[in-house]
VMD Tcl script that builds the backbone (N, CA, C; Angstrom):
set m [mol new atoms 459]
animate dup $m
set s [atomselect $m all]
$s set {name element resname resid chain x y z} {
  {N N UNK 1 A 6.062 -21.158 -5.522}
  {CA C UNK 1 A 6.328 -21.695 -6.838}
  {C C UNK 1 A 6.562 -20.536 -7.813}
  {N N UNK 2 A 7.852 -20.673 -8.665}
  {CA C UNK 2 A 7.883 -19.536 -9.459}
  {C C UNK 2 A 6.931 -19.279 -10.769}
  {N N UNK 3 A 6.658 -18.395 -11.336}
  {CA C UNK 3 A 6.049 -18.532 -12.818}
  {C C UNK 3 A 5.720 -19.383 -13.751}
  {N N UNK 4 A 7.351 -19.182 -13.651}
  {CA C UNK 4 A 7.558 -20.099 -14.768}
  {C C UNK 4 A 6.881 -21.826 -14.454}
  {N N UNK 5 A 7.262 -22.242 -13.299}
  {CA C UNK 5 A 7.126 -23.368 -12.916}
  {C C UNK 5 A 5.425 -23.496 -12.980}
  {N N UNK 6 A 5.027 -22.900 -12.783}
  {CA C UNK 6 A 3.200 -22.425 -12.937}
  {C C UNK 6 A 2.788 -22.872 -13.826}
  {N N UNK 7 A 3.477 -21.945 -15.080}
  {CA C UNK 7 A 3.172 -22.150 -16.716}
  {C C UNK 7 A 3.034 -23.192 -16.885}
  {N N UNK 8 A 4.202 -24.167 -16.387}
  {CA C UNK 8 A 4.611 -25.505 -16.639}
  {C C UNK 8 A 3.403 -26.412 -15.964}
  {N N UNK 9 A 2.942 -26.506 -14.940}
  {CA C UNK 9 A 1.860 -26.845 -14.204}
  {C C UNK 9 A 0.820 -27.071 -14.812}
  {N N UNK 10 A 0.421 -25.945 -15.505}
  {CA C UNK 10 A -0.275 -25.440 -15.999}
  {C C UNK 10 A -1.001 -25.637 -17.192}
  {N N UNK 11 A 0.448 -26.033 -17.811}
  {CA C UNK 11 A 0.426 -27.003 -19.008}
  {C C UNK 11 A 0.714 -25.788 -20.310}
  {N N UNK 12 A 0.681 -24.821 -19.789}
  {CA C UNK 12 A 0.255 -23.626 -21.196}
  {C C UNK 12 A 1.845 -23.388 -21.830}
  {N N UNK 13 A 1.539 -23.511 -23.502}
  {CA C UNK 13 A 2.447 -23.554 -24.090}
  {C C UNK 13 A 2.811 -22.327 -24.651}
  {N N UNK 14 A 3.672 -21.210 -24.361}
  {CA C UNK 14 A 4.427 -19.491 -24.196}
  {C C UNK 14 A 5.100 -19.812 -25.585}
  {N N UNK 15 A 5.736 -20.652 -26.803}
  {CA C UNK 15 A 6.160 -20.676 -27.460}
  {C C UNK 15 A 6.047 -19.968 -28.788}
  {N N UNK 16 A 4.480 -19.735 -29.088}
  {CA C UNK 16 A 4.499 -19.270 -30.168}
  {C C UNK 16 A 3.162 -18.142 -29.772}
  {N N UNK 17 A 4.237 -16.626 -29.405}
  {CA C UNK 17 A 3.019 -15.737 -29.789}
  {C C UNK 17 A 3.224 -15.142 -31.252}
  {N N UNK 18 A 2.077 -14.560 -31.570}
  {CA C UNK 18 A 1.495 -14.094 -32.575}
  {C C UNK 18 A 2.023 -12.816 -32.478}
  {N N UNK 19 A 2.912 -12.314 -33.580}
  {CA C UNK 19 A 3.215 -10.865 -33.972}
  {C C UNK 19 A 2.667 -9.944 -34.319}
  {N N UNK 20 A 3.278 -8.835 -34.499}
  {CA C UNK 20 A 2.495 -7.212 -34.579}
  {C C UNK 20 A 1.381 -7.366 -36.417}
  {N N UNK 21 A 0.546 -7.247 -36.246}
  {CA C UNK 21 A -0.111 -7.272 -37.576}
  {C C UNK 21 A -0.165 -5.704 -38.178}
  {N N UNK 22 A 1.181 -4.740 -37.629}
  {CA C UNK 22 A 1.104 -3.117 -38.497}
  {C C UNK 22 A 2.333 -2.971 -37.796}
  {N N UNK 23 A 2.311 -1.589 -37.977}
  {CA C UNK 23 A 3.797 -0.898 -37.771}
  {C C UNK 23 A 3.565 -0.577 -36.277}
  {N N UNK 24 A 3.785 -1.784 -35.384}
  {CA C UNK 24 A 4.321 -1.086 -33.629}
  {C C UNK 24 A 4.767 -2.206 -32.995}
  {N N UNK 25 A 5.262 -2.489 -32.132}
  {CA C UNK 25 A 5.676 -3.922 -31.476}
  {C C UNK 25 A 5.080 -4.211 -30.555}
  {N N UNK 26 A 5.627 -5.937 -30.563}
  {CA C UNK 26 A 4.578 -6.182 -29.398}
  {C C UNK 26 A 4.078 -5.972 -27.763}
  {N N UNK 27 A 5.789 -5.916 -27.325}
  {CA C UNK 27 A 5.993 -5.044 -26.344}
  {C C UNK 27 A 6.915 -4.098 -26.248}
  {N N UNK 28 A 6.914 -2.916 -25.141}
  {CA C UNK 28 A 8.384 -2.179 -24.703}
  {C C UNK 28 A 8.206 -1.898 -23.421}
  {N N UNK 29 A 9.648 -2.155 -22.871}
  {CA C UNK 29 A 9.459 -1.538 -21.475}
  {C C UNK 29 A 10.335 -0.172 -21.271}
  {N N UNK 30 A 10.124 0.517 -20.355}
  {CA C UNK 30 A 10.073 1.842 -19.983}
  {C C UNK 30 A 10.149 1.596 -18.118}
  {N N UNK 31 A 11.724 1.831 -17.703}
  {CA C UNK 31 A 11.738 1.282 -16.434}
  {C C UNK 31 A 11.523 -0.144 -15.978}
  {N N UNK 32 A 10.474 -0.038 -14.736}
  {CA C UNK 32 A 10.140 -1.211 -14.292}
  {C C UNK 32 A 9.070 -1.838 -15.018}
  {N N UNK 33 A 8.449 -0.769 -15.927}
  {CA C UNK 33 A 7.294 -1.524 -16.204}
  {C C UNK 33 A 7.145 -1.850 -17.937}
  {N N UNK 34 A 6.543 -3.214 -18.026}
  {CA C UNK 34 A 6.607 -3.562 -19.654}
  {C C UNK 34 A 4.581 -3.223 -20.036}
  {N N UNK 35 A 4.668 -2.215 -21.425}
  {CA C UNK 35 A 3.254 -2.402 -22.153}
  {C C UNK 35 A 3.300 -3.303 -23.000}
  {N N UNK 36 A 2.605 -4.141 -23.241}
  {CA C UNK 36 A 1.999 -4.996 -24.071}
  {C C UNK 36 A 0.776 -4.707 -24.737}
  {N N UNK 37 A 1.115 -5.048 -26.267}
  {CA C UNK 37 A 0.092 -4.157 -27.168}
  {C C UNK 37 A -0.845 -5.390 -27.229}
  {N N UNK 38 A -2.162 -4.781 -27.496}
  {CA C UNK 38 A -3.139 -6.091 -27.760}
  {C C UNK 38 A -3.094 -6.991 -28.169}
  {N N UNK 39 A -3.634 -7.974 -27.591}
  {CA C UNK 39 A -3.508 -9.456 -28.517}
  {C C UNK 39 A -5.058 -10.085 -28.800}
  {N N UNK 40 A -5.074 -11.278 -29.370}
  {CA C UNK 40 A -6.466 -11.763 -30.026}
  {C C UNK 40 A -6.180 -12.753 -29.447}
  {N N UNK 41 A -7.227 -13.283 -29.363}
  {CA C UNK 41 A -7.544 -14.694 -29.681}
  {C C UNK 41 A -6.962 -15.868 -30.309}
  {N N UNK 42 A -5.758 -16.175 -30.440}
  {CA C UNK 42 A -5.357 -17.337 -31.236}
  {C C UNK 42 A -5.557 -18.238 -30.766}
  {N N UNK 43 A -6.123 -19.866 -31.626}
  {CA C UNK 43 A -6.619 -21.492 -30.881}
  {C C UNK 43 A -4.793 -21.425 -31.517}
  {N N UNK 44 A -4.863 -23.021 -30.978}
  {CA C UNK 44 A -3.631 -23.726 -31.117}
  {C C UNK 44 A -2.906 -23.909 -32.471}
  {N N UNK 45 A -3.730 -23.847 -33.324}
  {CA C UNK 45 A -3.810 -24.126 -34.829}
  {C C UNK 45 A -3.026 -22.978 -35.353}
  {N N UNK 46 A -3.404 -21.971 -34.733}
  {CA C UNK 46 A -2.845 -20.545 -34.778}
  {C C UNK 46 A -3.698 -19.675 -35.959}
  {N N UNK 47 A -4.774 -20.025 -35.837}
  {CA C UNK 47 A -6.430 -19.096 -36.159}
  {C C UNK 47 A -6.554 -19.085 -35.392}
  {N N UNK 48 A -7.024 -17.396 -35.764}
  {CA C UNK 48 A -8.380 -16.721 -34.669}
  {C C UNK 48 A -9.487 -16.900 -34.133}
  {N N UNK 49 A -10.165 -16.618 -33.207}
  {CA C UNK 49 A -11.486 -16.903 -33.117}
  {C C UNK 49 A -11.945 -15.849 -33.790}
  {N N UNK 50 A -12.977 -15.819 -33.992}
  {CA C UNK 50 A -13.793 -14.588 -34.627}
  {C C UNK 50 A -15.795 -15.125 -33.896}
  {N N UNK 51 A -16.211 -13.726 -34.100}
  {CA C UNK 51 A -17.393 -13.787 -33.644}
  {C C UNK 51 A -17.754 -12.326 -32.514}
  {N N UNK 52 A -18.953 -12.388 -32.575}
  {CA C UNK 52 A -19.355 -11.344 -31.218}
  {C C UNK 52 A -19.855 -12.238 -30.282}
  {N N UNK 53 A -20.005 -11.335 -29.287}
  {CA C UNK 53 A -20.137 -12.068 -28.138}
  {C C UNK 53 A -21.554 -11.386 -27.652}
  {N N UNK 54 A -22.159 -12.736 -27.686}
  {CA C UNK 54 A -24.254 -12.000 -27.192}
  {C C UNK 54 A -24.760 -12.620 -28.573}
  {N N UNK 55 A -24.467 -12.618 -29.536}
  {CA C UNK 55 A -25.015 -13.102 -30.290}
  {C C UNK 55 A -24.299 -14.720 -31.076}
  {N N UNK 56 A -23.189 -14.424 -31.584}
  {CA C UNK 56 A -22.191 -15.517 -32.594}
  {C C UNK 56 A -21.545 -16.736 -31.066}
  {N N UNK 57 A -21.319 -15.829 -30.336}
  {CA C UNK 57 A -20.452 -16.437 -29.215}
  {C C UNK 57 A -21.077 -16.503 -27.745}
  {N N UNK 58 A -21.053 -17.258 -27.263}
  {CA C UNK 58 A -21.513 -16.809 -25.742}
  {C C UNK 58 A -20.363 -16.566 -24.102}
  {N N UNK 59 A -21.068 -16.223 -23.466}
  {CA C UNK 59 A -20.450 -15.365 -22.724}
  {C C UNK 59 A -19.520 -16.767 -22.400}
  {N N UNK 60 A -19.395 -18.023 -21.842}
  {CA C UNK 60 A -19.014 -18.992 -21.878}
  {C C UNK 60 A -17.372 -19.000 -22.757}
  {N N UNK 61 A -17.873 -18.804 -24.301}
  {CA C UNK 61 A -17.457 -19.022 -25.154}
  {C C UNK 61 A -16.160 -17.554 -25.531}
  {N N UNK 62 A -16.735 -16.622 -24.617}
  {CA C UNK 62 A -16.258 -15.195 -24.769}
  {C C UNK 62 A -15.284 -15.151 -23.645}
  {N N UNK 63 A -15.596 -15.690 -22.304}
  {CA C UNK 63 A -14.460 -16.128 -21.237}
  {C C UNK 63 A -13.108 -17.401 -22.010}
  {N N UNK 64 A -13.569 -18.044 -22.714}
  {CA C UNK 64 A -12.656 -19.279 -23.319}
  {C C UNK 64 A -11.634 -17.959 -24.580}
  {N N UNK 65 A -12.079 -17.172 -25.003}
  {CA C UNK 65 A -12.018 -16.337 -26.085}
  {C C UNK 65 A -10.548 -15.439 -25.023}
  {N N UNK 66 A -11.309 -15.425 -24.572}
  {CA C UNK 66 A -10.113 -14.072 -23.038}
  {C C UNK 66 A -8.990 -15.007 -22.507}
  {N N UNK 67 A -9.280 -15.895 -22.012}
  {CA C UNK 67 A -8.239 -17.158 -21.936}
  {C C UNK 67 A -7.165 -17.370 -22.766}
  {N N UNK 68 A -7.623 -17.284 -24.064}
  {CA C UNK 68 A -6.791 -17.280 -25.440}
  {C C UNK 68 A -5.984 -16.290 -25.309}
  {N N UNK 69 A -6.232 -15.065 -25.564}
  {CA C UNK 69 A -5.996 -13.938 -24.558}
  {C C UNK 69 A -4.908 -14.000 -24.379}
  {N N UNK 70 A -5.014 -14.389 -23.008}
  {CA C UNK 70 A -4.020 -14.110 -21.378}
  {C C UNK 70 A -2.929 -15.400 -22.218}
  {N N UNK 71 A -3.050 -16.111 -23.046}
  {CA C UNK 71 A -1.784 -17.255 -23.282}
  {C C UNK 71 A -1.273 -16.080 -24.335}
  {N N UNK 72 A -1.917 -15.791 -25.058}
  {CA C UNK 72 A -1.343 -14.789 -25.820}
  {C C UNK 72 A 0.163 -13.759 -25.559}
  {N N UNK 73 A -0.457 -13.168 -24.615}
  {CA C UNK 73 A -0.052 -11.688 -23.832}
  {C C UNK 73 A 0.964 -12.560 -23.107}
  {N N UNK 74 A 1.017 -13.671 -21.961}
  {CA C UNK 74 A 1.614 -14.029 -21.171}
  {C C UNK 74 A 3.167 -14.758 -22.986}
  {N N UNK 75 A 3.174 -15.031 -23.772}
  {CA C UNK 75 A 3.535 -16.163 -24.425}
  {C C UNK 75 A 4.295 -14.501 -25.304}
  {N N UNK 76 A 3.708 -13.476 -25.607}
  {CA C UNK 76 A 4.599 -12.187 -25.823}
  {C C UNK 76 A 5.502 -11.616 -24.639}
  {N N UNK 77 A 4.825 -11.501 -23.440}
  {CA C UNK 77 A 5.831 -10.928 -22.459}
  {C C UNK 77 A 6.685 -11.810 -22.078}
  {N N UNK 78 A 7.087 -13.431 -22.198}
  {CA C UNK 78 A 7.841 -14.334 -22.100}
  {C C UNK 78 A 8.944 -14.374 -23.248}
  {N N UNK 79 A 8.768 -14.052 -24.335}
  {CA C UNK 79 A 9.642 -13.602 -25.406}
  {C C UNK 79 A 10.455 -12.544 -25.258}
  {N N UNK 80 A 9.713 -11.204 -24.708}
  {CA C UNK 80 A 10.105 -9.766 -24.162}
  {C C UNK 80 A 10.906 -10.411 -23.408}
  {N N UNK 81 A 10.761 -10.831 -22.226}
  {CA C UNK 81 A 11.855 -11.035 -21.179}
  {C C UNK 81 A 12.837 -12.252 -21.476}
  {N N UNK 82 A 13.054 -13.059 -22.839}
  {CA C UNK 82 A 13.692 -13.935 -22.403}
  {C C UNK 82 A 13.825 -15.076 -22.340}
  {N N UNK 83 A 12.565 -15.361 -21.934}
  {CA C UNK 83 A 12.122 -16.936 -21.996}
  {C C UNK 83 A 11.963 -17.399 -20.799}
  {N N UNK 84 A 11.391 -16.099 -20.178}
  {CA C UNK 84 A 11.199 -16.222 -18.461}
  {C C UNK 84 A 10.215 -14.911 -17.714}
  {N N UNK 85 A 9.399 -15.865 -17.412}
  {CA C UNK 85 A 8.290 -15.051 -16.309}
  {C C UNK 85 A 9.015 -14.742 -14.887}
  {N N UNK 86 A 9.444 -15.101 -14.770}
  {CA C UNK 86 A 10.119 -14.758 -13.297}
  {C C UNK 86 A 10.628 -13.711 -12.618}
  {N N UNK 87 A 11.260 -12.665 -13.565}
  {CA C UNK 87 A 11.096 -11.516 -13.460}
  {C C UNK 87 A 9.812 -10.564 -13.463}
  {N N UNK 88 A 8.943 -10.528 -13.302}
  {CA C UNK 88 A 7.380 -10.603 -13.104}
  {C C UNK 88 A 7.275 -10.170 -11.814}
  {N N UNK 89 A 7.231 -8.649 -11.536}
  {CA C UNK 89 A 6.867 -8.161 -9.557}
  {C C UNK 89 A 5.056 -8.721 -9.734}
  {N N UNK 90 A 4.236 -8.236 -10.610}
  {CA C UNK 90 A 2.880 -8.247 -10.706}
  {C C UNK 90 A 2.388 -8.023 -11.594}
  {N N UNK 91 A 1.012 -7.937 -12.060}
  {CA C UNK 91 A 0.573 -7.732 -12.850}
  {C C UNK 91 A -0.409 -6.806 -13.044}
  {N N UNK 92 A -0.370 -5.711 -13.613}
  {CA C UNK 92 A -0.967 -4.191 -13.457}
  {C C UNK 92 A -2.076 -3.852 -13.652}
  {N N UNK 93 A -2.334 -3.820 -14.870}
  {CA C UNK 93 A -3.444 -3.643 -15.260}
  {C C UNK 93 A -3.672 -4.016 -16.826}
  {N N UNK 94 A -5.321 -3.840 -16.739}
  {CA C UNK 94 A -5.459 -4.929 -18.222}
  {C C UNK 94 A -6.580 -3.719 -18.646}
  {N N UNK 95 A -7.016 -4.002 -20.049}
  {CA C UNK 95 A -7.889 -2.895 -20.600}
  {C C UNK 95 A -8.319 -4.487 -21.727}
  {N N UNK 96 A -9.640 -4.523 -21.709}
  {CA C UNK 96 A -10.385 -5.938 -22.065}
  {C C UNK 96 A -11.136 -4.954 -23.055}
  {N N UNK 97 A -11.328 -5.383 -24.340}
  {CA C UNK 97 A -12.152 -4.700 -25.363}
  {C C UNK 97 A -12.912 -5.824 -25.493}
  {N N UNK 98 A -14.532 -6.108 -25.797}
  {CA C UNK 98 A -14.987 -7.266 -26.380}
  {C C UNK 98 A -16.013 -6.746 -27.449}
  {N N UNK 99 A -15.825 -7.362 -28.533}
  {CA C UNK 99 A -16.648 -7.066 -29.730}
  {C C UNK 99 A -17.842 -7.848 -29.195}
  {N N UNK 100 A -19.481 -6.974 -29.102}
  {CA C UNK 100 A -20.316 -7.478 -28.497}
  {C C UNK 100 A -21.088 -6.750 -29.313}
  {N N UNK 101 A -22.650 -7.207 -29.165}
  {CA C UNK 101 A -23.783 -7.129 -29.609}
  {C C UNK 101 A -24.283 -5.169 -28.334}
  {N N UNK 102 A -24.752 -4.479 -29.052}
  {CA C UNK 102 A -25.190 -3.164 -28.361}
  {C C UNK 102 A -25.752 -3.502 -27.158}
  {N N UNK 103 A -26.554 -4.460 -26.854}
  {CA C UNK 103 A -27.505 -4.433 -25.082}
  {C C UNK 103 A -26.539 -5.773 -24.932}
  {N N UNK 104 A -25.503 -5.835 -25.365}
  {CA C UNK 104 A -24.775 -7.015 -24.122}
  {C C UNK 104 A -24.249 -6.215 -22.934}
  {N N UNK 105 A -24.133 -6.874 -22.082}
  {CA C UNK 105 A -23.508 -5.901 -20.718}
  {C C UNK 105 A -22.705 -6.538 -19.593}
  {N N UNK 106 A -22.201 -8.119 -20.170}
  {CA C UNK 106 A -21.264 -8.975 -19.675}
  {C C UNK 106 A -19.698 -8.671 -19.415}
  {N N UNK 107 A -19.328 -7.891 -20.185}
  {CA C UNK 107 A -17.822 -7.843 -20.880}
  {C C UNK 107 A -17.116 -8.398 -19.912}
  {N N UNK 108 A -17.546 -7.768 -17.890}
  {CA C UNK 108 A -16.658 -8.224 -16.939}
  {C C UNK 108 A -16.141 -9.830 -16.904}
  {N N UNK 109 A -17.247 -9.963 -16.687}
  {CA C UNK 109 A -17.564 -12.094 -17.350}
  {C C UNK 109 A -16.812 -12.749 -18.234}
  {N N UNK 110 A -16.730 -11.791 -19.070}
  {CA C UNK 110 A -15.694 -12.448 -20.502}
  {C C UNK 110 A -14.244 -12.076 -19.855}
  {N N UNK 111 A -13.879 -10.689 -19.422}
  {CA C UNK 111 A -12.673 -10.697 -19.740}
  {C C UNK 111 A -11.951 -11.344 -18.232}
  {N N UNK 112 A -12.757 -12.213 -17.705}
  {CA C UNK 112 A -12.685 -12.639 -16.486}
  {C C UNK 112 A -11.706 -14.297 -16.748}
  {N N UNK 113 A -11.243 -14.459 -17.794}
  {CA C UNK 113 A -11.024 -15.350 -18.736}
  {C C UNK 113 A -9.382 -15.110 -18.618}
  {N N UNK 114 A -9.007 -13.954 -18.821}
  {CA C UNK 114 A -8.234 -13.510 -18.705}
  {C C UNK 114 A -6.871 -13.367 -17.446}
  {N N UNK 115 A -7.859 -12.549 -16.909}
  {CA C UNK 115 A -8.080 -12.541 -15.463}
  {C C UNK 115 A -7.628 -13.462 -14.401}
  {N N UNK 116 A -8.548 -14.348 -14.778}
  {CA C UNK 116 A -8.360 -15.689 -13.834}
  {C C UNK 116 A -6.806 -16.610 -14.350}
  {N N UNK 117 A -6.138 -16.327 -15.393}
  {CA C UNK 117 A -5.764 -17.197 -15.648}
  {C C UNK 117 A -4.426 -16.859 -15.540}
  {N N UNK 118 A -4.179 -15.269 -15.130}
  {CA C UNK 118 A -3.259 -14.467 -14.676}
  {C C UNK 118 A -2.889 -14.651 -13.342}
  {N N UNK 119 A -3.958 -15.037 -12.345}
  {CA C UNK 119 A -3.868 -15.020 -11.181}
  {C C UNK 119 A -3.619 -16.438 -10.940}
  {N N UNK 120 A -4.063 -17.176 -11.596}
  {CA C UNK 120 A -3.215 -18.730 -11.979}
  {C C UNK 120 A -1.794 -18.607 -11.899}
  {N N UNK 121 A -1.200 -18.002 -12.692}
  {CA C UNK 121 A 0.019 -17.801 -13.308}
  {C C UNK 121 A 0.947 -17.181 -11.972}
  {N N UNK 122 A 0.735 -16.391 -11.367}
  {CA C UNK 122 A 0.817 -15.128 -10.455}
  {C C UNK 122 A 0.677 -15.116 -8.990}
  {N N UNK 123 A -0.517 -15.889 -8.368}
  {CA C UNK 123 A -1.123 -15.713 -7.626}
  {C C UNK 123 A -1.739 -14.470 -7.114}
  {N N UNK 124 A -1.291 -14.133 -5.827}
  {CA C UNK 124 A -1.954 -12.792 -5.733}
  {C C UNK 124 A -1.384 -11.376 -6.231}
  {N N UNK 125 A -0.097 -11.805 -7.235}
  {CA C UNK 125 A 0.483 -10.813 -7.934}
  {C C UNK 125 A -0.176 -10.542 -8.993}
  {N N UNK 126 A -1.086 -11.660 -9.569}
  {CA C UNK 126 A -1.978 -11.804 -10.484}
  {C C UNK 126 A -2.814 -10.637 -10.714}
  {N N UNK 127 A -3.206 -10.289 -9.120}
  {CA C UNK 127 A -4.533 -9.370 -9.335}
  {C C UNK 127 A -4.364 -8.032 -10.000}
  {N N UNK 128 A -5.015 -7.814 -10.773}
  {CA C UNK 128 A -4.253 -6.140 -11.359}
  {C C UNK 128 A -6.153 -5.115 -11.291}
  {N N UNK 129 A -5.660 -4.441 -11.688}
  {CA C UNK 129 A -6.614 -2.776 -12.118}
  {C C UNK 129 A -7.181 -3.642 -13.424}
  {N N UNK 130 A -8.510 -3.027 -13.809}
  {CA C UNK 130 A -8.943 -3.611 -15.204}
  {C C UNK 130 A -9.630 -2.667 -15.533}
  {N N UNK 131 A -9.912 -2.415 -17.202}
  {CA C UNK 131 A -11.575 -2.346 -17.613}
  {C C UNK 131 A -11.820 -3.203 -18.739}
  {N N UNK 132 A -13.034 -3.623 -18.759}
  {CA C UNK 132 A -13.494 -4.170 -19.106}
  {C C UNK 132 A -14.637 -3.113 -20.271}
  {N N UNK 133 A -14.500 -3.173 -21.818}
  {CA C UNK 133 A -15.849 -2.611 -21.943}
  {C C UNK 133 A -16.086 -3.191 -23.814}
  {N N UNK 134 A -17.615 -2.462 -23.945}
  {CA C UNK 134 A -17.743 -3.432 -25.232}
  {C C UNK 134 A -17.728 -2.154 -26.591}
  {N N UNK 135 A -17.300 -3.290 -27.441}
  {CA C UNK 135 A -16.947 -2.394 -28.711}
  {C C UNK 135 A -17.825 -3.319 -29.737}
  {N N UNK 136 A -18.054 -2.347 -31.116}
  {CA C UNK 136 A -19.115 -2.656 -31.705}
  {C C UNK 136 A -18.030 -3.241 -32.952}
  {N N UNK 137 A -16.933 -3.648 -33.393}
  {CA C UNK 137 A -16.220 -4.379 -33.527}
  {C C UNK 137 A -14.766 -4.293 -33.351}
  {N N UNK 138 A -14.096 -4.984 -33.863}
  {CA C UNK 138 A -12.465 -5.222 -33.640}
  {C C UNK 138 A -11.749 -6.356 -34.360}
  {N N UNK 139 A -10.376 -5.619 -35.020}
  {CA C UNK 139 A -9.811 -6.162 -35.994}
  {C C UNK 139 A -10.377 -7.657 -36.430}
  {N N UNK 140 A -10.301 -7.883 -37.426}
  {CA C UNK 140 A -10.276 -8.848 -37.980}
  {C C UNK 140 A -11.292 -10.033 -37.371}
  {N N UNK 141 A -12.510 -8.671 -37.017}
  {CA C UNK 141 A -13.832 -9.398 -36.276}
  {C C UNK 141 A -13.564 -10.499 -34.907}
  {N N UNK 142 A -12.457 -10.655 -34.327}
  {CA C UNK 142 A -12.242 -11.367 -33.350}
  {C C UNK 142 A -13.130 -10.719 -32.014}
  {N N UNK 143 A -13.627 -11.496 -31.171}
  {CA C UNK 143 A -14.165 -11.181 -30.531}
  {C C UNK 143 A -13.819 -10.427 -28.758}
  {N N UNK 144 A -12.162 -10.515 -29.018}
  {CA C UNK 144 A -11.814 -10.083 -27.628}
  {C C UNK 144 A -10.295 -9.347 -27.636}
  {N N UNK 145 A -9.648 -8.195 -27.822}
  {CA C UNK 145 A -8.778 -8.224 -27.240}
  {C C UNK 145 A -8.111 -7.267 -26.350}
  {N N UNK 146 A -7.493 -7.614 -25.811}
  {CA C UNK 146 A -6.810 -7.097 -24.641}
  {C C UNK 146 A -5.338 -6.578 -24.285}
  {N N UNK 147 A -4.599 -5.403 -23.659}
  {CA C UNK 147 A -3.782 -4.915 -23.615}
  {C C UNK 147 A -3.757 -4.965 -22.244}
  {N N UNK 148 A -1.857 -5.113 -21.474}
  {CA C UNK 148 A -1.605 -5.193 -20.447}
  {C C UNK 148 A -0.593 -4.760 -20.114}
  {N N UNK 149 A -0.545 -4.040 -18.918}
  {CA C UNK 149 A 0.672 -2.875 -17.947}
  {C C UNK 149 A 1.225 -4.093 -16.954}
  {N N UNK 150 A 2.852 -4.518 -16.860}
  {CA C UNK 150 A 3.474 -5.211 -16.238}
  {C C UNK 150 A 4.342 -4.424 -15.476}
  {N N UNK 151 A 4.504 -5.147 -13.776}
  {CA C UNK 151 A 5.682 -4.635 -13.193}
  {C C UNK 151 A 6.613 -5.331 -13.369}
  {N N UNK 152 A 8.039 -5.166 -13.656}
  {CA C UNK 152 A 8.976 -5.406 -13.258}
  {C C UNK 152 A 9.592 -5.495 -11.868}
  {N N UNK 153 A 10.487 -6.400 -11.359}
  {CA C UNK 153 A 10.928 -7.367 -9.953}
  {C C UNK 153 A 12.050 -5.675 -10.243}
}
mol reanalyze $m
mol bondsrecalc $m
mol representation Tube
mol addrep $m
């Protein structure tokens, strides 16, 4: 099944990502491979979540947060290319920031949100390199975001 057809499956709506909030874009590619600059959290409404995670949010709530995420990132690199995942060899690697409380030590958990929902999308092209780690905040107090390295077919 291709990507795209996934998405569709899937139900997740790629239509409206959220733009650069400063001076850099959202993605560029360089060869085979596309960077994608961080994204947040946007619900459907198209607000942020906001909150930390360990205290405001829970880890639960911090995986749903990463989810947001991955529609994010996936709903920018679908714009980048076009209006098509299909060109998509895999998916590289991810760098998961989560605004967390100092003795939280979940982040993997949260950005697993992400993650999973890539390999949804992907299957075992899905699987990429990660880190995962926690920050004592991030823009506009949102509680998660994340940057991602794409291959190109």
């Amino acid at each position: 099944m291709s990507a795209d057809d996934k998405v569709k499956e899937l139900g997740l709506d790629l239509t409206h990502p959220a733009g650069p909030v400063a001076n850099y874009v959202a993605a560029v590619t360089t060869g085979k491979l596309v960077y994608l600059s961080g994204k947040g959290p946007t619900k459907a409404d198209g607000t942020m979540m906001t909150g930390k995670v360990g205290s405001a949010l829970t880890v639960d709530q911090g995986y749903e947060a990463a989810r947001l995420v991955g529609i994010q990132l996936l709903s920018a690199l679908n714009e980048h290319l076009g209006g098509s995942l299909n060109s998509v060899n895999r998916i590289v690697k991810l760098l998961g920031m989560v605004n967390c409380d100092l003795d939280f030590g979940d982040q993997p958990k949260v950005i697993n949100g992400c993650s999973d929902l890539l390999v949804s999308v992907f299957g075992e092209n899905g699987k990429h390199a990660r880190s995962a780690v926690g920050m004592g905040s991030l823009p506009g107090q949102i509680p998660i975001e994340i940057e991602m390295i794409v291959e190109l077919k």
